[in-house]
PQR file of N, CA, C, O and H, with PARSE charges and radii, in Angstrom:
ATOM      1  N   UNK A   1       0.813  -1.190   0.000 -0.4000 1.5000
ATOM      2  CA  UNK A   1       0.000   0.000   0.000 -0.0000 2.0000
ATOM      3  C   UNK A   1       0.859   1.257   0.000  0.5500 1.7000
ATOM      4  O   UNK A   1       0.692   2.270  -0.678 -0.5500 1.4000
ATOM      5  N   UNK A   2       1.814   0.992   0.896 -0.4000 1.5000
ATOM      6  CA  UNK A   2       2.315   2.295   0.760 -0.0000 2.0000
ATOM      7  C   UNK A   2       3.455   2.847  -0.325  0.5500 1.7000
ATOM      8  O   UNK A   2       3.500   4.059  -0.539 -0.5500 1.4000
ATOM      9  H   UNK A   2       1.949   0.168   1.447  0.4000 1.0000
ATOM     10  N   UNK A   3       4.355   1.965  -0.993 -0.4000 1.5000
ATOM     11  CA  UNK A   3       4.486   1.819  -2.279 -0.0000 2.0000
ATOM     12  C   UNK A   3       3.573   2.616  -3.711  0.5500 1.7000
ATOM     13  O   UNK A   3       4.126   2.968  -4.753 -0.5500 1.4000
ATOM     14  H   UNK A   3       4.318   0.981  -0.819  0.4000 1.0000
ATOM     15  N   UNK A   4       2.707   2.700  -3.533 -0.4000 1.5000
ATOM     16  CA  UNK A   4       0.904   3.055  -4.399 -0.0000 2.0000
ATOM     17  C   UNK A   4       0.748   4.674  -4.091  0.5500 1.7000
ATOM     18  O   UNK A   4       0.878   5.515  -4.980 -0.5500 1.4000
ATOM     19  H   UNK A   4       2.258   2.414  -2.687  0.4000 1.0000
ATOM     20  N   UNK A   5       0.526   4.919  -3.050 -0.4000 1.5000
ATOM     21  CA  UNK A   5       0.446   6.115  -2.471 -0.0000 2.0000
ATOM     22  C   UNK A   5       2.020   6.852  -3.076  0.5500 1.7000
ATOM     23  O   UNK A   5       2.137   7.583  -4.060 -0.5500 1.4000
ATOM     24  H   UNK A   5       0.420   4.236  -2.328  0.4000 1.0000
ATOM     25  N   UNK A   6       2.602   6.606  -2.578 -0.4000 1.5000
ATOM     26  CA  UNK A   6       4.227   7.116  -3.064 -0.0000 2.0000
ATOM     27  C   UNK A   6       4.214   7.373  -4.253  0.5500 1.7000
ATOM     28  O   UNK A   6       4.516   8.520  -4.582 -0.5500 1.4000
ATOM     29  H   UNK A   6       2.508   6.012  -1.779  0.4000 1.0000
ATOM     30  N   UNK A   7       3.894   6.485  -5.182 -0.4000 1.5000
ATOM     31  CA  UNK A   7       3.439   7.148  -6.571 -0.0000 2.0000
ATOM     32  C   UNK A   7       2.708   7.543  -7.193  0.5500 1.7000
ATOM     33  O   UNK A   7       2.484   7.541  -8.403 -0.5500 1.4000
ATOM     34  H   UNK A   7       3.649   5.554  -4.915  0.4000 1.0000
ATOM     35  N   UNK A   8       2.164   8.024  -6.138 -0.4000 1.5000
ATOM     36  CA  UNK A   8       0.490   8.783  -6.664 -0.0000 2.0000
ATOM     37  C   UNK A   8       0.998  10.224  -6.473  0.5500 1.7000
ATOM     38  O   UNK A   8       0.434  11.252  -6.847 -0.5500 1.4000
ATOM     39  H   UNK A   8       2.346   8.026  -5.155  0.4000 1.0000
ATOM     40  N   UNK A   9       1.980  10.127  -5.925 -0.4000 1.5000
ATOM     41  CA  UNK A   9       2.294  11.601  -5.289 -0.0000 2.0000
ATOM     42  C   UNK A   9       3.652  11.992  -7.115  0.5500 1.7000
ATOM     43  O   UNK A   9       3.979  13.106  -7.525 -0.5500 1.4000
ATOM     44  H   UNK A   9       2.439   9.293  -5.621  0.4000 1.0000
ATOM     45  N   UNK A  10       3.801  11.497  -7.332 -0.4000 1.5000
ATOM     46  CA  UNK A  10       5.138  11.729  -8.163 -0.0000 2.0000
ATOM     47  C   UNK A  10       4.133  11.945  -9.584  0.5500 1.7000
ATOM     48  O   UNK A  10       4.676  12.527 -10.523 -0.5500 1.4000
ATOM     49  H   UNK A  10       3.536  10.592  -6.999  0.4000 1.0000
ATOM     50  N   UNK A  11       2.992  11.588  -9.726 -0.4000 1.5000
ATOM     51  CA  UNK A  11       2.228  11.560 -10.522 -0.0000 2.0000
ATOM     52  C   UNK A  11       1.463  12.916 -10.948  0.5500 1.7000
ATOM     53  O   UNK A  11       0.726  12.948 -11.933 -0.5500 1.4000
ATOM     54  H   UNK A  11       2.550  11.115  -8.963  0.4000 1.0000
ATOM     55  N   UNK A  12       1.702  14.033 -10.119 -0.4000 1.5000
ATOM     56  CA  UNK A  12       1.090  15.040 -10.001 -0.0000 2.0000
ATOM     57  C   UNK A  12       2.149  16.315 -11.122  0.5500 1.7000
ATOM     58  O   UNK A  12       2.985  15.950 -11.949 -0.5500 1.4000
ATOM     59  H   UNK A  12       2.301  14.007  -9.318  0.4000 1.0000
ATOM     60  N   UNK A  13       1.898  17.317 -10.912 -0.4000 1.5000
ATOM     61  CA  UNK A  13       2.454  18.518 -11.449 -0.0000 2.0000
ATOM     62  C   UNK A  13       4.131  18.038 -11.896  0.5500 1.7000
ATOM     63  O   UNK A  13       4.865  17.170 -11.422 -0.5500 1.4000
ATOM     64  H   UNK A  13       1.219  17.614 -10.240  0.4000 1.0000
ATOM     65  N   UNK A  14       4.187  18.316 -12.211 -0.4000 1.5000
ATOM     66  CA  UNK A  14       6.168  18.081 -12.619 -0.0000 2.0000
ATOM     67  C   UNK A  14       7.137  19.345 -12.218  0.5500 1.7000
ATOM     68  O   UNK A  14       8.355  19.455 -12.351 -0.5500 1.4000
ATOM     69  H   UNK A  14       3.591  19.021 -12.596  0.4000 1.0000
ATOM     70  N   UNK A  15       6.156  20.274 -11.672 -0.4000 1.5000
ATOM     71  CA  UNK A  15       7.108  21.947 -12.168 -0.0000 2.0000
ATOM     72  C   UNK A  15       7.640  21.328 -10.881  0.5500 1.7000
ATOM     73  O   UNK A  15       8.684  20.885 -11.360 -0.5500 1.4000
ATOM     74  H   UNK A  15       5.165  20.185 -11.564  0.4000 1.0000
ATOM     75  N   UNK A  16       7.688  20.977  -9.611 -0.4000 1.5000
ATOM     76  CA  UNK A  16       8.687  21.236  -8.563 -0.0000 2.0000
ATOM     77  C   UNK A  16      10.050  20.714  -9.175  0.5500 1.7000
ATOM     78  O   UNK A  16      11.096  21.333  -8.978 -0.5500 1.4000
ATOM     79  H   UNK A  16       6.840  21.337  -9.222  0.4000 1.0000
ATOM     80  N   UNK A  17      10.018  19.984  -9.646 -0.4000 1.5000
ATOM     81  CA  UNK A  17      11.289  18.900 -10.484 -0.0000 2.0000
ATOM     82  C   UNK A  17      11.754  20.129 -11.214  0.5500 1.7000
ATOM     83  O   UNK A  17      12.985  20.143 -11.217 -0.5500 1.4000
ATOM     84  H   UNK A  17       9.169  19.482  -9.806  0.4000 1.0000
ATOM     85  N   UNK A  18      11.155  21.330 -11.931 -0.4000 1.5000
ATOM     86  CA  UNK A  18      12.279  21.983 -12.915 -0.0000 2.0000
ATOM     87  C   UNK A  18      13.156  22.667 -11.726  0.5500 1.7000
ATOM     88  O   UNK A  18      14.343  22.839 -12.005 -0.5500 1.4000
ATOM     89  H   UNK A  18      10.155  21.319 -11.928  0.4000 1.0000
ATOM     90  N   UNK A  19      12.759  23.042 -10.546 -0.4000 1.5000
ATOM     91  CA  UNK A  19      14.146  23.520  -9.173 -0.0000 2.0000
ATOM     92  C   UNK A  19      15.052  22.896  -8.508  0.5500 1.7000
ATOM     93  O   UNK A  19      15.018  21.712  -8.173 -0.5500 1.4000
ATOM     94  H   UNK A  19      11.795  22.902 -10.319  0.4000 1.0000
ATOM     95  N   UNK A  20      15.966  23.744  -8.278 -0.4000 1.5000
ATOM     96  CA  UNK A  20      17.173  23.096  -7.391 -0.0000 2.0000
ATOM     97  C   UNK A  20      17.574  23.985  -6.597  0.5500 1.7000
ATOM     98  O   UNK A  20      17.722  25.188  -6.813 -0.5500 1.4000
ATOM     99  H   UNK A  20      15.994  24.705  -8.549  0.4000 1.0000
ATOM    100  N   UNK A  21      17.784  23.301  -5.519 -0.4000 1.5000
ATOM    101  CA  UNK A  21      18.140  23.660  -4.324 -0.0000 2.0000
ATOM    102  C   UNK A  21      19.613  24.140  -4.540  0.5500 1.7000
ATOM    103  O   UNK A  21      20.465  23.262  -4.409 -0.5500 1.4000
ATOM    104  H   UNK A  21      17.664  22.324  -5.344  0.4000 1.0000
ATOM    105  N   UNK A  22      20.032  25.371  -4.842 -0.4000 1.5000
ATOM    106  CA  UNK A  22      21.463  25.498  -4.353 -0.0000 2.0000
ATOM    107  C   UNK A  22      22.488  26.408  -3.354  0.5500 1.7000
ATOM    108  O   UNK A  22      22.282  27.545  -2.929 -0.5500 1.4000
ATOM    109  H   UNK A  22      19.339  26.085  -4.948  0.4000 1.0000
ATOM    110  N   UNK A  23      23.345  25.769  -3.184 -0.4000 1.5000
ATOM    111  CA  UNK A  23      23.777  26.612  -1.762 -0.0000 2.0000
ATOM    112  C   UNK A  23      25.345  26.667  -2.110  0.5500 1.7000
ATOM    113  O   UNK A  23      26.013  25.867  -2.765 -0.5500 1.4000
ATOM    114  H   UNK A  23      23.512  24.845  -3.529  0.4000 1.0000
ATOM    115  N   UNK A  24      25.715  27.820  -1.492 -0.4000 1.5000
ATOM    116  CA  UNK A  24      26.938  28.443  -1.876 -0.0000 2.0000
ATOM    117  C   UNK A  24      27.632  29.278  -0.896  0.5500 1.7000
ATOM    118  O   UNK A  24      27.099  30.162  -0.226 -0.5500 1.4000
ATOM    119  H   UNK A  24      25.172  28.471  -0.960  0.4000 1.0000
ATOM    120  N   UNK A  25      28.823  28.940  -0.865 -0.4000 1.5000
ATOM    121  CA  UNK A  25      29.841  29.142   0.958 -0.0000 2.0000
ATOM    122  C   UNK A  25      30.116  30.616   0.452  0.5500 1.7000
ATOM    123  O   UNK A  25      30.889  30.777  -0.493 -0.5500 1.4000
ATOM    124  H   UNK A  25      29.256  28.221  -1.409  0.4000 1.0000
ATOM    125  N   UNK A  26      29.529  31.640   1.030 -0.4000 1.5000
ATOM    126  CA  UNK A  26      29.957  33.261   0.736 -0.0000 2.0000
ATOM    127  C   UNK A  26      30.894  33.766   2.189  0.5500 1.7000
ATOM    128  O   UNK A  26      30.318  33.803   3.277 -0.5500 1.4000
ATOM    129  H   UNK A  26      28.901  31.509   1.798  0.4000 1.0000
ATOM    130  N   UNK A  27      32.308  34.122   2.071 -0.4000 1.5000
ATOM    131  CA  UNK A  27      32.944  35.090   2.959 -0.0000 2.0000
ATOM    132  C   UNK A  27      32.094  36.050   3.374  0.5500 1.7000
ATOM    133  O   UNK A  27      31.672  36.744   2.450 -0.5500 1.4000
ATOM    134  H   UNK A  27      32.775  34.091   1.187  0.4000 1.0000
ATOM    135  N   UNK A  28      31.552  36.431   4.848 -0.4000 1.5000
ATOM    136  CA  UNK A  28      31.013  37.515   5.056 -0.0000 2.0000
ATOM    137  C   UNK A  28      31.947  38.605   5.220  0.5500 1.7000
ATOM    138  O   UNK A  28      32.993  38.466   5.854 -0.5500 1.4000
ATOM    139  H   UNK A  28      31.894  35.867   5.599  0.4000 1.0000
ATOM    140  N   UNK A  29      31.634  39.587   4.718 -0.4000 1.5000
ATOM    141  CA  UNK A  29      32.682  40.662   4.842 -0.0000 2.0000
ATOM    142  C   UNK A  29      32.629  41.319   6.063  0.5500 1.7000
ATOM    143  O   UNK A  29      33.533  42.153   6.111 -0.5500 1.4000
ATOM    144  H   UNK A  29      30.784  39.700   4.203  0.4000 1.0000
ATOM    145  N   UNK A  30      31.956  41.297   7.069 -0.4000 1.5000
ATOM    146  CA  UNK A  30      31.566  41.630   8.674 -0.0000 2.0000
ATOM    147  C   UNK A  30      32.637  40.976   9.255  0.5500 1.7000
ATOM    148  O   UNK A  30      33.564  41.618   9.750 -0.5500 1.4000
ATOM    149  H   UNK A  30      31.222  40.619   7.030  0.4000 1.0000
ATOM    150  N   UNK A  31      32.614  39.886   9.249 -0.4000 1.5000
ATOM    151  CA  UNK A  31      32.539  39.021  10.428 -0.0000 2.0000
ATOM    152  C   UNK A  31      34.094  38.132   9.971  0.5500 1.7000
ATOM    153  O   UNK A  31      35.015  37.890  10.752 -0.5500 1.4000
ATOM    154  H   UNK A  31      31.861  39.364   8.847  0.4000 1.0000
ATOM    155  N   UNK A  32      34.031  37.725   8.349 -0.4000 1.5000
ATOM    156  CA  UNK A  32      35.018  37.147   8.027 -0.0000 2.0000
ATOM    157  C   UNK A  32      34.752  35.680   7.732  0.5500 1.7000
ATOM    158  O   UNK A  32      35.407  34.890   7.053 -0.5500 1.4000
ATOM    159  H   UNK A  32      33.283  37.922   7.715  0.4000 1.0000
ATOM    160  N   UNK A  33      33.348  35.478   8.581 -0.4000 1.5000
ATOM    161  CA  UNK A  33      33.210  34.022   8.657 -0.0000 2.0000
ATOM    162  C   UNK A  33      32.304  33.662   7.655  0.5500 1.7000
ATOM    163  O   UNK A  33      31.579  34.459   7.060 -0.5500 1.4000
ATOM    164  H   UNK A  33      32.815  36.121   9.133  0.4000 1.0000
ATOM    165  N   UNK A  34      32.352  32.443   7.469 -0.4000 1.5000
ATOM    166  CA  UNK A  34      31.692  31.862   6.396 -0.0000 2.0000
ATOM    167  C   UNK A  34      30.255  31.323   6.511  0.5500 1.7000
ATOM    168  O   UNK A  34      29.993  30.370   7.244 -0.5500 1.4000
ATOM    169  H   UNK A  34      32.942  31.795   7.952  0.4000 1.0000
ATOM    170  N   UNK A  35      29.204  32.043   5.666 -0.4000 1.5000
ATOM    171  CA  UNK A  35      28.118  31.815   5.479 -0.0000 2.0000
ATOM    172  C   UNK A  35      27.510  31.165   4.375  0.5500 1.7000
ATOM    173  O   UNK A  35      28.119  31.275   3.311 -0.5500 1.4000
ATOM    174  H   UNK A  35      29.417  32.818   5.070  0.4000 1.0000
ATOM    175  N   UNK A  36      26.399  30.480   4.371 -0.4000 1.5000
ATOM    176  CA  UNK A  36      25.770  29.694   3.122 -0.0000 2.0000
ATOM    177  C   UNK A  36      24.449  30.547   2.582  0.5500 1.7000
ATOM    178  O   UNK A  36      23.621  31.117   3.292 -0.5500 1.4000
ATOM    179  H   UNK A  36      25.904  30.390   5.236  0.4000 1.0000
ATOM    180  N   UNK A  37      24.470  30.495   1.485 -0.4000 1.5000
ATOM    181  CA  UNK A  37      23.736  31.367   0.464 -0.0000 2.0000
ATOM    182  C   UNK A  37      22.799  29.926  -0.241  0.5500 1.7000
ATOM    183  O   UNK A  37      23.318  29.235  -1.118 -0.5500 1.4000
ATOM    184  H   UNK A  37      25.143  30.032   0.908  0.4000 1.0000
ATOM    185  N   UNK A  38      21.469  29.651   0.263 -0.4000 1.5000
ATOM    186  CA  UNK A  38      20.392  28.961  -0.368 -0.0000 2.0000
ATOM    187  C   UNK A  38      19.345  29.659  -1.026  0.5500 1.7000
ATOM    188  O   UNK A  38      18.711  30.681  -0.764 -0.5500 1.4000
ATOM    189  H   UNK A  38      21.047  30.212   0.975  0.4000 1.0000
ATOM    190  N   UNK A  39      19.331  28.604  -2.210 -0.4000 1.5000
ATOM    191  CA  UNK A  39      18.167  29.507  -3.374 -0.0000 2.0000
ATOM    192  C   UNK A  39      17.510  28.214  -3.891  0.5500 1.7000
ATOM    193  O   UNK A  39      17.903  27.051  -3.798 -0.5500 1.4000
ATOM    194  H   UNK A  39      19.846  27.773  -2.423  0.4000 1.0000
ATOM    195  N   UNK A  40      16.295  28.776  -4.515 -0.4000 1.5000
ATOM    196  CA  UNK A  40      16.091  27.582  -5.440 -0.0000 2.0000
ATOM    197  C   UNK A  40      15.927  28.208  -6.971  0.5500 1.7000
ATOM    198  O   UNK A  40      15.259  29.215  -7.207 -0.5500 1.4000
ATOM    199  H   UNK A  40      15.976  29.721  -4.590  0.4000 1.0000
ATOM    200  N   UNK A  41      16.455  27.647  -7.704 -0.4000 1.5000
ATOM    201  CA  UNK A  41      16.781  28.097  -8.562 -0.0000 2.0000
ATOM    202  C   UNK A  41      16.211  27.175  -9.821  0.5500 1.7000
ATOM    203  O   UNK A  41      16.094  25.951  -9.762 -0.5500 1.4000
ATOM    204  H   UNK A  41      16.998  26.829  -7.513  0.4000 1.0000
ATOM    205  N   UNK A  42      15.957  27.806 -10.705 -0.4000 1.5000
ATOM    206  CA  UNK A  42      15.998  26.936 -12.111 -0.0000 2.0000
ATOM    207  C   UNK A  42      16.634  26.189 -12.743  0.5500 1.7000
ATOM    208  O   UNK A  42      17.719  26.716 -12.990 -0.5500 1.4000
ATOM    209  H   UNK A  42      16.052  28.801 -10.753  0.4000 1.0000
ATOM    210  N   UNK A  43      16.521  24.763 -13.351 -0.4000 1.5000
ATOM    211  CA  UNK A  43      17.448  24.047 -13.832 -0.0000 2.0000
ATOM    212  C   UNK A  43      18.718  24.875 -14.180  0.5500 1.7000
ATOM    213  O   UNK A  43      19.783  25.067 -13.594 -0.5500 1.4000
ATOM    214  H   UNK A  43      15.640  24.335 -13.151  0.4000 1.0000
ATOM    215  N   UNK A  44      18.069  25.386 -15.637 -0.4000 1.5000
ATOM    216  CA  UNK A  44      18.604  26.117 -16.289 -0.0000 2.0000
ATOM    217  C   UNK A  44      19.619  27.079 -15.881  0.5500 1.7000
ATOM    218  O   UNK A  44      20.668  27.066 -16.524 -0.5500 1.4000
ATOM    219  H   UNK A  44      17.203  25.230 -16.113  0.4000 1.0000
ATOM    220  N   UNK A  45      19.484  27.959 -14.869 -0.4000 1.5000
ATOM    221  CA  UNK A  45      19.774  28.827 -14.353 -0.0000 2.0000
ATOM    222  C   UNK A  45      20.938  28.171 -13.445  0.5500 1.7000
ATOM    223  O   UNK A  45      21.387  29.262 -13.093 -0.5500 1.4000
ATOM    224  H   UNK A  45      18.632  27.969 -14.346  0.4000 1.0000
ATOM    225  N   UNK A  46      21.494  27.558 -13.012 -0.4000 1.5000
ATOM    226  CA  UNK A  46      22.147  26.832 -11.969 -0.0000 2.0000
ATOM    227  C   UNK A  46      23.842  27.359 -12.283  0.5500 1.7000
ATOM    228  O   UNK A  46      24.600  27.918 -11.490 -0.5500 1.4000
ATOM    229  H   UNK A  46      21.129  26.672 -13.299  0.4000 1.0000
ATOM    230  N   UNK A  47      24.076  26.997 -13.584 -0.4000 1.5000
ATOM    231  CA  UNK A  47      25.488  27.328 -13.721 -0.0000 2.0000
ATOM    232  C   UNK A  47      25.388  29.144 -13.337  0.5500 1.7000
ATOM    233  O   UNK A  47      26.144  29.531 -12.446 -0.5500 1.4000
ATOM    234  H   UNK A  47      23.460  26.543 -14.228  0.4000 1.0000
ATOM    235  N   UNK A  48      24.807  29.804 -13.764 -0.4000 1.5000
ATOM    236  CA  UNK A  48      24.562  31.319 -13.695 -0.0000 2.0000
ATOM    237  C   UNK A  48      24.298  31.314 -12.070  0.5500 1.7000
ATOM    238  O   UNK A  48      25.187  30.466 -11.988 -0.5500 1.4000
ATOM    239  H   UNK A  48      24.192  29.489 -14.488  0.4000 1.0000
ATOM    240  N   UNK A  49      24.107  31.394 -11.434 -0.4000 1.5000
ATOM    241  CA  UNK A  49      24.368  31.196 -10.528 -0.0000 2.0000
ATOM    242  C   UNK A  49      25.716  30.882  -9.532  0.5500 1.7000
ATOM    243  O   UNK A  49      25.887  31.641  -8.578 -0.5500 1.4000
ATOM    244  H   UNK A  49      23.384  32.083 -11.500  0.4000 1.0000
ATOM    245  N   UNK A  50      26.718  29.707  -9.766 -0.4000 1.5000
ATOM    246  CA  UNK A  50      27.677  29.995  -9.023 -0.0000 2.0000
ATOM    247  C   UNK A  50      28.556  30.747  -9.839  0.5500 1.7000
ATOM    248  O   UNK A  50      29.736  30.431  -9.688 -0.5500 1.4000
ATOM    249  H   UNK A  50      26.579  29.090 -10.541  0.4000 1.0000
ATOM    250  N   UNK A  51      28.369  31.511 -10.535 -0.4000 1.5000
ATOM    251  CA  UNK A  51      28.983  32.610 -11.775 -0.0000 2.0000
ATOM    252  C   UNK A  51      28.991  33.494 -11.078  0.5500 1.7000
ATOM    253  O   UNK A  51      30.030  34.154 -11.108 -0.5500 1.4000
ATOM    254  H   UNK A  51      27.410  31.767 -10.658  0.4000 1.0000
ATOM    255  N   UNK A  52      28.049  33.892 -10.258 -0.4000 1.5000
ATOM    256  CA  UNK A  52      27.826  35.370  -9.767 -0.0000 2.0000
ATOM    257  C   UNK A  52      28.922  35.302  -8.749  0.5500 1.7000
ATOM    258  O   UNK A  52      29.171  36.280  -8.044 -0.5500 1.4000
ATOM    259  H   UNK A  52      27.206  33.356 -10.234  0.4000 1.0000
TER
END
């Protein structure tokens, strides 16, 4: 049963699948210390991103 359900769920809309989660170690210029930068971002868009 629960197998069934699980893919009932994957069966729905597709757009969450075109995002990605990405995260990126930024120097804070305050502090010195290192912070993480999360986005979700577009497939597409991903390389443009650690570009910046």
């Amino acid at each position: 049963m629960a197998k069934k359900t699980v893919a009932t769920l994957h069966e729905g809309s597709k757009d969450g699948r075109a995002y990605t989660k990405v995260i990126k170690m930024v120097k804070s210029p305050k502090t010195g210390a290192y912070v993480f930068d999360e986005h979700m971002v577009l497939n597409e868009e991903v390389q443009d991103f650690f570009k910046k």
